[in-house]
N, C-alpha and C positions, 0 to 999 in steps of 0.2 A: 504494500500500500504506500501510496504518495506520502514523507511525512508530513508535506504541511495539510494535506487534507486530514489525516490522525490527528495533529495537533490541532485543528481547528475542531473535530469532531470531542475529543477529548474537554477540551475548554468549553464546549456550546454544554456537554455534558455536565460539567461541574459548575455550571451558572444553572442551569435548570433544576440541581439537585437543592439549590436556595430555596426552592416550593416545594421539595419535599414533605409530604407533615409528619410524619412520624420521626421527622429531624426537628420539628420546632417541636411536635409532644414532647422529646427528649429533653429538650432545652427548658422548657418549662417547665420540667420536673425538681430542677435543680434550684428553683429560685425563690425568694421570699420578698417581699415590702418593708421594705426598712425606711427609716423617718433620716431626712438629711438637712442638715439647719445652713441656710445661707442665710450671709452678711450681705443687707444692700444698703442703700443710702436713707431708706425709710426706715428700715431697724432688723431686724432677724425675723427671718420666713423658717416654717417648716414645712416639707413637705416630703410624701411617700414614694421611693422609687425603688426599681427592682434591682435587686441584690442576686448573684447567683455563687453557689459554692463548688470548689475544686474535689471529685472527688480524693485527690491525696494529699488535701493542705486538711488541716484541723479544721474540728466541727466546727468551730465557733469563727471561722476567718468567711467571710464575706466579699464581693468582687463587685462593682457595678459592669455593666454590659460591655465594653468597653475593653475590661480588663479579663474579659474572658472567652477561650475558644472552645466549640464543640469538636470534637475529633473520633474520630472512628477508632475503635478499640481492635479491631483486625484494619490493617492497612489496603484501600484500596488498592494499591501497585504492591503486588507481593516485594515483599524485603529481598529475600534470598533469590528468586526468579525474577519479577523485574516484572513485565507485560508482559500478557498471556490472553489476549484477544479480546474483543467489548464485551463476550459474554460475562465472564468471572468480573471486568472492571465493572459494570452496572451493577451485576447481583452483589457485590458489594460496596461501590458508592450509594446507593438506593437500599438500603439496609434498613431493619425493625430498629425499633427505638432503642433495642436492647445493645444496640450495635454502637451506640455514641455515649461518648462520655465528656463530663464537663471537665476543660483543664484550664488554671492557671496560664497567662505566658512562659512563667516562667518554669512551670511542669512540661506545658507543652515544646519547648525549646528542648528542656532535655529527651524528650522522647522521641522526636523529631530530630536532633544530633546520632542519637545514638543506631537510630533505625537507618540513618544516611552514613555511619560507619558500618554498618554490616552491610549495605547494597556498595558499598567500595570494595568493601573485603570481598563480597560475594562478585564481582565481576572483575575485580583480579585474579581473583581463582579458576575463573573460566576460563582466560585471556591465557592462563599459563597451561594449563588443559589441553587448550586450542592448541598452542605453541609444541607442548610434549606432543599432538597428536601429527600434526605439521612435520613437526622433525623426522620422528619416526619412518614416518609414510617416505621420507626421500632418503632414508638408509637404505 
């Protein structure tokens, strides 16, 4: 396949999976109303906005929207394999709610680093693979 027609198909893909709803049920699961005091010129406002929680930060730590991402708990692009055709990429971008989980930035960065060293390691390993089978085959 063409890659910029992939890459276009893949990108049209993960902008439409923003209406998914059993991605915002998820996201709404996580979340609470919390009271937030601003300072204006007329004197202190209170008012209620939505808070959502990390599942791996402590019970009690709180995010406004802003400061939090939804993330898929099995990785749409396999770690170790990489792509593997739109079937497997939909049935798991387009996943049950049970499939997303709330993270922190700064959870999400470490998970997201660490899943992007093992797709390095894992296509160096292939790359030397290829090479050992390369060699081989012109002995």
């Amino acid at each position: 396949m063409d890659p910029k027609k992939k890459n276009f198909a893949i990108s049209s893909l993960r902008r439409a999976s923003l209406r998914w709803n059993p991605r915002n049920v998820a996201k709404n699961k996580g979340r609470k109303q919390l009271p937030v005091t601003k300072q204006t010129k007329k004197g202190t406002s209170t008012r209620e906005i939505w808070h959502y929680q990390c599942v791996l930060c402590p019970k009690d730590k709180w995010y406004k929207n802003s400061e939090i991402e939804l993330d898929h708990i099995v990785p749409v692009v396999s770690v170790q394999e990489g792509f593997h055709g739109f079937d497997l990429f939909i049935d798991r971008l387009y996943c049950e709610e049970s499939g997303f989980q709330l993270l922190c930035h700064e959870h999400h960065a470490e998970k997201s680093k660490l899943e992007g060293t093992v797709r390095t390691v894992s296509r160096r390993n292939k790359k030397v693979k290829k090479n050992k089978k390369v060699k081989k085959n012109k002995s």
